[in-house]
C-alpha positions in Angstrom: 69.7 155.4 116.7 66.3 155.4 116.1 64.1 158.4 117.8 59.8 158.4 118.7 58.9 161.4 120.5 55.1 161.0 121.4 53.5 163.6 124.0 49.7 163.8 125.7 48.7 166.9 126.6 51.7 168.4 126.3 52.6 170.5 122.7 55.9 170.1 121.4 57.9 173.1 120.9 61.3 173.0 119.1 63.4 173.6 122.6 61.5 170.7 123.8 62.6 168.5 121.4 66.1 170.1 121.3 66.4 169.6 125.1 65.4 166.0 124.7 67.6 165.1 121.6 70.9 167.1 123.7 70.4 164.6 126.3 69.8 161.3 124.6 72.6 162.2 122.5 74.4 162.3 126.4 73.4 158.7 126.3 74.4 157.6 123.4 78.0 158.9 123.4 78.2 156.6 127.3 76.7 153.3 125.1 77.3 153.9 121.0 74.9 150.9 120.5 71.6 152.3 121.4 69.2 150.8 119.0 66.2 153.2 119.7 64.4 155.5 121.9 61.0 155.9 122.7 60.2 159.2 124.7 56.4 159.7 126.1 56.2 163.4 127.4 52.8 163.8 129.5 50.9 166.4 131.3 48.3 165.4 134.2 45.5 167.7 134.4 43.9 165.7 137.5 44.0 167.4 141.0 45.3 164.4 142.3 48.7 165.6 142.3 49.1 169.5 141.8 52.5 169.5 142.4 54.0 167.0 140.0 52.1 167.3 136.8 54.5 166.7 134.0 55.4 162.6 133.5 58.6 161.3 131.3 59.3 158.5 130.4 62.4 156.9 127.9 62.8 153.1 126.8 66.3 152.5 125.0 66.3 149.2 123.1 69.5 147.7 123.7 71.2 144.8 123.2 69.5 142.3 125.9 66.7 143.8 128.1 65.5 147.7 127.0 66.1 149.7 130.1 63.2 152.4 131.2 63.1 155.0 133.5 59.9 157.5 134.5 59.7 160.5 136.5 57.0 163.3 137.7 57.9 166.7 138.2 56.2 170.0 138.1 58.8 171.2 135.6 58.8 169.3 132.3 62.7 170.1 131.7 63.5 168.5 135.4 61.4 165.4 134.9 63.5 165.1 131.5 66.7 165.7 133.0 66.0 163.0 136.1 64.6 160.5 133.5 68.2 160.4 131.1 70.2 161.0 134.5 68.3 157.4 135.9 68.7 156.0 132.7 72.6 157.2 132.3 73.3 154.7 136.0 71.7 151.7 134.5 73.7 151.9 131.4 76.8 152.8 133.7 75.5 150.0 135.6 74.9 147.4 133.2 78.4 148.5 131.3 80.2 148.2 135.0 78.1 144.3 135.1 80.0 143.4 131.4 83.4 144.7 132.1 83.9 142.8 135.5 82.5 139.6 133.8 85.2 139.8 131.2 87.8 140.5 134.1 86.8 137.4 135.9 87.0 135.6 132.9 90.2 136.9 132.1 91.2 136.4 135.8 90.1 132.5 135.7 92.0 132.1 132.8 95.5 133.8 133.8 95.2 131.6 137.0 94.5 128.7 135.0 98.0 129.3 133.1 99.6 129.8 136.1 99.0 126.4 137.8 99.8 124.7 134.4 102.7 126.0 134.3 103.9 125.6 137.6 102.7 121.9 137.4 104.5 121.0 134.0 107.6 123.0 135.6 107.9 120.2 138.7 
């Protein structure tokens, strides 16, 4: 999986990064093809909102539409924990959406056995 890290305002220490890779690797072992991720780390110095001023956001490229989740928190670590946890229910979600289309297909197909062979039986 391909990895971008880009911050504003914000300077990247080692644990940062650390933090960040421990949980997109979280991610990747739920969905093994992840093409790429592209973390934004911000801080907000306007006093618009004193109480939330760090801002993450993820995109993972995936097969079909790239899923994105943001957050704001006044803690940099919580906003990145909230941002993979979002991101971890859509690919739960979207994994969940793929296995019940194969079921039903599997389903439509079992039943279509069924009547054959009950109608070649009388």
């Amino acid at each position: 999986m391909k990895f971008i890290l880009t911050t504003h305002n914000v300077t990247l220490t080692d644990a940062i990064e650390q933090h960040v890779l421990a949980k997109l690797d979280k991610l990747e072992h739920i969905d093994r093809w992840l093409l790429d991720a592209r973390v934004c780390l911000e801080k907000d110095h306007t006093p618009r909102s004193p109480d939330k001023t760090f801002k993450c956001s993820i995109r993972l490229a995936v097969r079909g539409n790239d899923l994105y989740a943001e957050d704001k928190e006044a803690d940099l670590y919580a906003a990145i924990d909230l941002v993979t946890k979002k991101l971890e229910q859509q690919l739960r979600q979207k994994h969940s959406k793929a296995k019940a289309k194969t079921h039903k297909v599997a389903a439509r197909l079992k039943e279509k056995r069924r009547t054959a062979a009950s109608s070649d039986e009388a």
